[in-house]
N, C-alpha and C positions, 0 to 999 in steps of 0.2 A: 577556479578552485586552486586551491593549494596544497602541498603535498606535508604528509601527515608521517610522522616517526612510523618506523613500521612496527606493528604488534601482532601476537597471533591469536589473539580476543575472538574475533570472529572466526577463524577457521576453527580454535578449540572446541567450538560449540556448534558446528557445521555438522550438519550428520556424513554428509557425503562426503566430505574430508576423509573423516575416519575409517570410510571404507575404501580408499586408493591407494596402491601399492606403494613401497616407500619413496619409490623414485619418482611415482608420481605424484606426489605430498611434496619432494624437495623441489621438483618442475613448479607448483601452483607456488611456494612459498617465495621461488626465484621469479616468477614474474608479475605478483602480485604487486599491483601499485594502488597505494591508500593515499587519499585523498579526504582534507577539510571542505564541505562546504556550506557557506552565509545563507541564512534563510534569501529566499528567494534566487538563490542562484542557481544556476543550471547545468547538473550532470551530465544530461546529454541532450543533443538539440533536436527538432524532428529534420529530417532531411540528410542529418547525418549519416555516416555508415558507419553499423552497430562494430562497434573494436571493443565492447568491453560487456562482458555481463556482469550484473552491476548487485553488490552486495551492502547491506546497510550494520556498519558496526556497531553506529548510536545514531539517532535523530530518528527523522519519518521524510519519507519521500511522495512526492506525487506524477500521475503520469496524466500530462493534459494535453487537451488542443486548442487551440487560438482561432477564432474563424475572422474574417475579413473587418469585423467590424471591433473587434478589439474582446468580445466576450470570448469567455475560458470554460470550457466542460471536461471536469473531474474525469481520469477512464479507469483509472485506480490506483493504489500506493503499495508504497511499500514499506513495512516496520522496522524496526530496532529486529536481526537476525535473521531476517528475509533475503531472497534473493530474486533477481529479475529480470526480464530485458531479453531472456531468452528466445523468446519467438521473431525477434527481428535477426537474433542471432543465427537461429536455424536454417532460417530460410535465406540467408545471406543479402539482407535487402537492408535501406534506410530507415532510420528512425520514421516510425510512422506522428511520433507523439513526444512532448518534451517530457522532460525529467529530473523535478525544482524540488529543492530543498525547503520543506515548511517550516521546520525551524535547522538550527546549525546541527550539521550532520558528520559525519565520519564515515567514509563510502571506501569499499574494497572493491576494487576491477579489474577484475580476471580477462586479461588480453584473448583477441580470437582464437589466436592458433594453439593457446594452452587450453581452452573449450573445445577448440576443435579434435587437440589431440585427444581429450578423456572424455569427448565423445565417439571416439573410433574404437575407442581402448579399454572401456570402465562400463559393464552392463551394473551394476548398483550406482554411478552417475547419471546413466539413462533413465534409469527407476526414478531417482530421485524428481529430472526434468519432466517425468513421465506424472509423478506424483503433482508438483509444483506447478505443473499445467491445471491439469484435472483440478487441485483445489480453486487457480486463480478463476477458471471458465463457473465453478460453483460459483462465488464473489459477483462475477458482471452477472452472472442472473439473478443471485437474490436480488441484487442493485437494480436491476431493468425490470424484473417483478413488484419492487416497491414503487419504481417511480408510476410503472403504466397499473398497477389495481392499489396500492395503500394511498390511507388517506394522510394528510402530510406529518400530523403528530405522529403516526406510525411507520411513516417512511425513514423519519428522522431517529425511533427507536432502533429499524431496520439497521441503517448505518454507522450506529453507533458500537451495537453489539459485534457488526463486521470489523469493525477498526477495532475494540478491545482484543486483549488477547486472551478471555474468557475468566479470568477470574474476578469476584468482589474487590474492590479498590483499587483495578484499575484506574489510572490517570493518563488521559488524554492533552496534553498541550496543542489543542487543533485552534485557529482563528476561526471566528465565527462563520465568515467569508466561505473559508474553503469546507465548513461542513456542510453548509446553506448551499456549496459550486454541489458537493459529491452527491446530494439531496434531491438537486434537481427545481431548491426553491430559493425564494427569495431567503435576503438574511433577516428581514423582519418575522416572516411565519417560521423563520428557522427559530429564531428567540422565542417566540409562542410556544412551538412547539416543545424547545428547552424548557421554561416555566413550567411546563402542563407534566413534564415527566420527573420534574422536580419537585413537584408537588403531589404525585404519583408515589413519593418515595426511593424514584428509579436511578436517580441518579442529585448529583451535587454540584454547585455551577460554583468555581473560585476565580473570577478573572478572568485569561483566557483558558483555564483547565477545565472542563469534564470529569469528575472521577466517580465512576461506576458502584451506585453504592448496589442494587442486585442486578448483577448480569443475569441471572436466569430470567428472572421478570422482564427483566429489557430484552432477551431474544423471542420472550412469549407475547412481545406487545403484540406484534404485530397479526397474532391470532386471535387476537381478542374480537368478542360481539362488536359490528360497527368499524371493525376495522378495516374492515373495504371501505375503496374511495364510491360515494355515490355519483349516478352520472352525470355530467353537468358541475360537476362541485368544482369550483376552480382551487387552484394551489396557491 
């Protein structure tokens, strides 16, 4: 990666920011190091030791693992305003999982020992890690929900709706690839199941964009009659 002008884009718009004492907003702004990176490059590697919790100013990020024979499984991402990485942080241990730019990103990383200090120091920082947990642990179950009972048009509503950020005309710039990896399916029944919710009304397919024409319909796909996987049905 390469290092990026610094801006205070993303802290303005941080909730937790806003509530740290002044000094400790001048500590985060003094050791805040920003960072460009190329789609496919890597924030942080697994096996690493976590030094940075990891903020996203622009792009989308993903956290994956590689197994021996070269395949990759999606564990989950992070948005344009999100923050993340914290659980390897806590517990002072290695990167369990990498952490690749899907398209070109703008990444803010907050070194440990200014994490560690406003986690000794800041009970509305703790909230916040405390919130930021709790919703990411919601996220891997709908996700592990979808893959082990929906059927795969519905898995694919499932993770769509996760990756918007809830409003009509959301745009997603995801590769086919990597929504077919977070899926859990092939990229051919990933396209299917694209087609089948585009003609549903539910969404609009431009290249490699997604953009949500009803999010509510798309978070209710997956209730719909049928939309359990039957057993036996392969994906």
């Amino acid at each position: 990666m390469k290092p990026a002008p610094p801006t205070t884009s993303l802290l303005d718009r941080t909730a937790w920011f806003a509530t740290l004492e002044r000094a400790q907003q001048a500590l985060v702004r003094a050791t805040l190091v920003e960072k460009e990176a190329a789609i496919g490059e890597c924030v942080a590697r697994v096996g690493e030791a976590a030094a940075h919790w990891i903020g996203v100013d622009s792009g989308f990020l993903q956290m994956s693992v590689t197994a021996a024979d070269g395949s990759e499984t999606t564990l989950h991402f992070l948005r344009e305003g999100e923050w993340g990485g914290e659980g390897s942080m806590l517990k002072r241990e290695q990167r369990r999982y990498d952490v690749i730019a899907v398209r070109a990103s703008r990444v803010c990383l907050l070194p440990a020992p200014t994490f560690e200090l406003l986690l000794a120091q800041s009970v509305p920082f703790n909230n916040f890690l405390l919130n930021n947990l709790n919703q990411r642990m919601g996220t891997v179950t709908a996700l592990l929900e979808a893959s082990r009972m929906l059927a795969p048009d519905m898995r694919v509503a499932r993770c769509l709706s996760l990756l918007a950020q809830g409003d009509d005309g959301d745009a997603l710039a995801l590769p086919q690839h990597q929504l077919a990896n977070l899926c859990g399916l092939s990229r051919q029944r990933t396209n299917m199941a694209l087609r089948a919710l585009r003609a549903d009304g539910l969404v609009q397919l431009d290249g490699p964009r997604i953009r949500i024409v009803d999010f509510a319909g798309l978070a209710s796909h997956g209730a719909k009659a049928g939309g359990r996987r039957k057993s036996g049905r392969a994906a």
